[in-house]
Backbone as CSV, one residue per row, in Angstrom:
resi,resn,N_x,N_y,N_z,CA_x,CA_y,CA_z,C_x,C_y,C_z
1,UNK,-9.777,-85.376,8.705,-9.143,-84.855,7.525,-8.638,-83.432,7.791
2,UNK,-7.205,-83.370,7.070,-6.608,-81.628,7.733,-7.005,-81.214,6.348
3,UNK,-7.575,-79.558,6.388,-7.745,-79.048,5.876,-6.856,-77.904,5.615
4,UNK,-6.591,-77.954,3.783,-5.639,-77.364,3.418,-6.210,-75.589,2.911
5,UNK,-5.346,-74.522,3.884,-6.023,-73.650,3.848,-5.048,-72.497,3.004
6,UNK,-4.086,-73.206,2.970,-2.692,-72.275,2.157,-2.860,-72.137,0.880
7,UNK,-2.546,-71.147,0.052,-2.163,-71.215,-0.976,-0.452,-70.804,-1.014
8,UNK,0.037,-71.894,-1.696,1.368,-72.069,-2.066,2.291,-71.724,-2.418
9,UNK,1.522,-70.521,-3.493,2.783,-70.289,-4.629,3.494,-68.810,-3.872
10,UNK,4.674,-69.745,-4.195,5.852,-68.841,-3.730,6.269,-68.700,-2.594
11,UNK,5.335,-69.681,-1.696,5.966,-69.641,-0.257,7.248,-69.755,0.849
12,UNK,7.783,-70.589,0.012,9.066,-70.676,0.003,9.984,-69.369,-0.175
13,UNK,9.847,-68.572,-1.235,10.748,-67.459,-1.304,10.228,-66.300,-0.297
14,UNK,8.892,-65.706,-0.432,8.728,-64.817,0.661,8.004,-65.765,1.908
15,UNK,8.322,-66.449,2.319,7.493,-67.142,3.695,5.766,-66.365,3.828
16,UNK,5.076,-66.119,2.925,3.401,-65.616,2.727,2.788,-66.874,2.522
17,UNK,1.407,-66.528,3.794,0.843,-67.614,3.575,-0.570,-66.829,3.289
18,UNK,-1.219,-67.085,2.153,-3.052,-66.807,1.834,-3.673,-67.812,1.593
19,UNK,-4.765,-67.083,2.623,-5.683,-68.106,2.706,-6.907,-68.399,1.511
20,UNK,-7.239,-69.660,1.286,-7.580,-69.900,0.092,-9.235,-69.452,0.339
21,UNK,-9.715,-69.202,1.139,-11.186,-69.002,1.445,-11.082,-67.530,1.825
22,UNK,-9.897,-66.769,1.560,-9.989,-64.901,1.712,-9.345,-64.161,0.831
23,UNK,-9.068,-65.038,-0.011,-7.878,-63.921,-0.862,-8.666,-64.738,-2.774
24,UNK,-9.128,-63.680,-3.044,-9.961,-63.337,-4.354,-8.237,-63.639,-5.582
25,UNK,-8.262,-64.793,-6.106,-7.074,-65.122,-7.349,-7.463,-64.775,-8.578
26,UNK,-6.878,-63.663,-8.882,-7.010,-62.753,-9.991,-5.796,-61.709,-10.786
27,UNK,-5.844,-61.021,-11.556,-5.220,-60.409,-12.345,-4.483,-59.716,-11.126
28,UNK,-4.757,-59.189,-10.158,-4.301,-58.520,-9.615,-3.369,-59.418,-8.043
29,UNK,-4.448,-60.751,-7.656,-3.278,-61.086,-6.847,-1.795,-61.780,-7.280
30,UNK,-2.325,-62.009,-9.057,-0.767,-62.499,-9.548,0.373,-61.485,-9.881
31,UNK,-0.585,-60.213,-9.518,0.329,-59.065,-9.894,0.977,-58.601,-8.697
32,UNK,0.308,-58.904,-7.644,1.260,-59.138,-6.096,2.310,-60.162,-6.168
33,UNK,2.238,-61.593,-6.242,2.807,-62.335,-5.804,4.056,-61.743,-6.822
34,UNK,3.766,-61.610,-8.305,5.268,-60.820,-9.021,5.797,-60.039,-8.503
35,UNK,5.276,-59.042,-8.033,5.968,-58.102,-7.591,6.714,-58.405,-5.898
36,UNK,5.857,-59.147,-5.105,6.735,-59.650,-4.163,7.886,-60.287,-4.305
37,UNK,7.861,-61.595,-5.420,8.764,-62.233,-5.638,10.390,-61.307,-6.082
38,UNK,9.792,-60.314,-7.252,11.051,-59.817,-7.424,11.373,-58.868,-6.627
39,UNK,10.871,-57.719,-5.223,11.038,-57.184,-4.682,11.969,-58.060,-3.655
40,UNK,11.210,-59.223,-2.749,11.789,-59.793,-1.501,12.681,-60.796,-2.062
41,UNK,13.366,-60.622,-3.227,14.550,-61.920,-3.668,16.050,-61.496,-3.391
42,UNK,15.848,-62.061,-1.769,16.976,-60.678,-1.440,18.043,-61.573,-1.982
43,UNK,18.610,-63.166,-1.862,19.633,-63.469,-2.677,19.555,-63.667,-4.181
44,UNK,20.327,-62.188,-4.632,20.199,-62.616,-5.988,21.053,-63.151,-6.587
45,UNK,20.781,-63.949,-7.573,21.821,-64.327,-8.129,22.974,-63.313,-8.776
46,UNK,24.288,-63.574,-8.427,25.515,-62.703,-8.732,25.981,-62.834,-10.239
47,UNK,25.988,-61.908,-10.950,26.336,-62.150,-12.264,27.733,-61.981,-12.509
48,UNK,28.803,-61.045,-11.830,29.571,-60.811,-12.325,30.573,-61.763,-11.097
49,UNK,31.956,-61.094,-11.266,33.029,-62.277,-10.474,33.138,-60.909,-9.494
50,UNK,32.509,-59.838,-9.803,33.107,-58.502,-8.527,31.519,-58.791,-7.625
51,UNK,30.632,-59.719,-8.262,29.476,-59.536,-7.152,29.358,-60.780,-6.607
52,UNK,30.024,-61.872,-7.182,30.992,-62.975,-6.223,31.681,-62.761,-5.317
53,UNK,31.973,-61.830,-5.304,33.883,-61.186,-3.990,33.046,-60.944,-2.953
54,UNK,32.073,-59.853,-3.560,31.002,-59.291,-2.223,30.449,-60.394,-1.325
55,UNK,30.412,-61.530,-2.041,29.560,-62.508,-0.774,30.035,-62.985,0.596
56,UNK,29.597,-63.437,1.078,30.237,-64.516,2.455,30.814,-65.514,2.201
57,UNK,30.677,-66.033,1.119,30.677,-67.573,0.506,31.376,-67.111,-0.616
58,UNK,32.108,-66.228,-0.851,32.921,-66.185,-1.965,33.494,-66.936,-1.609
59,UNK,34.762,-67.950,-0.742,35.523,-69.113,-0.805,35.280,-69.750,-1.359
60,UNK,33.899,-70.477,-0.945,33.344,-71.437,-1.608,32.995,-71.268,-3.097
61,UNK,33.116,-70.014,-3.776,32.210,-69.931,-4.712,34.027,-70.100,-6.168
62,UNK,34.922,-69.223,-5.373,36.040,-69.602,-6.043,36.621,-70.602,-5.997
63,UNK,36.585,-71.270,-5.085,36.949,-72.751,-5.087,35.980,-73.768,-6.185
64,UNK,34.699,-73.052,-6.667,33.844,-73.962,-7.547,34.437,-73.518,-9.145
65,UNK,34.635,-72.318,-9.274,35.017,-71.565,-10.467,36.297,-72.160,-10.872
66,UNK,37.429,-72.087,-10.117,38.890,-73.174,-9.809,38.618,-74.186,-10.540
67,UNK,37.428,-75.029,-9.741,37.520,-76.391,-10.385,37.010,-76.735,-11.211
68,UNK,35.598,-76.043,-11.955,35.221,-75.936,-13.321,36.481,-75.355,-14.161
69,UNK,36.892,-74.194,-14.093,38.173,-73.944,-15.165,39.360,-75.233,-14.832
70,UNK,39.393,-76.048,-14.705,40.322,-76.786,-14.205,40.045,-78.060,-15.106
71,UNK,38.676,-78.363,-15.043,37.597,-79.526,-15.815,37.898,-78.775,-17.388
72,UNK,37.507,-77.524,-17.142,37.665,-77.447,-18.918,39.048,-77.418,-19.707
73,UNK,40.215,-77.181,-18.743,41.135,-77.142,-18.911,41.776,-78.924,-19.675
74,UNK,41.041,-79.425,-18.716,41.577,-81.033,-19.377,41.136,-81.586,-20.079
């Protein structure tokens, strides 16, 4: 049997792995994982169409905007 030694949450966004037999889950490690989460969220979501331009993937992102105004158009 593999033994599961991770705890999970949020691993995905900052790649942190704690271990479930060293790290005390409390008021204070949920007050880490918040504050990691919104510190290391380095892609944020773009709110405006000038923090769309800035991306790499602005092509792609005006080519999606195009074709939604295009859908509402008809």
């Amino acid at each position: 049997m593999v033994e599961n030694n991770e705890i999970s949450i949020n691993y995905v966004m900052n790649n942190k792995i704690w271990n479930r037999n060293k790290v005390n889950i409390d008021e204070v490690f949920a007050y880490n994982v918040a504050k990691d989460v919104i510190s290391d969220n380095e892609d944020k979501k773009p709110m405006t169409i000038e923090d769309y331009q800035q991306r790499n993937d602005w092509p792609k992102w005006k080519d999606a905007i195009q074709a939604e105004l295009d859908s509402l158009a008809k």
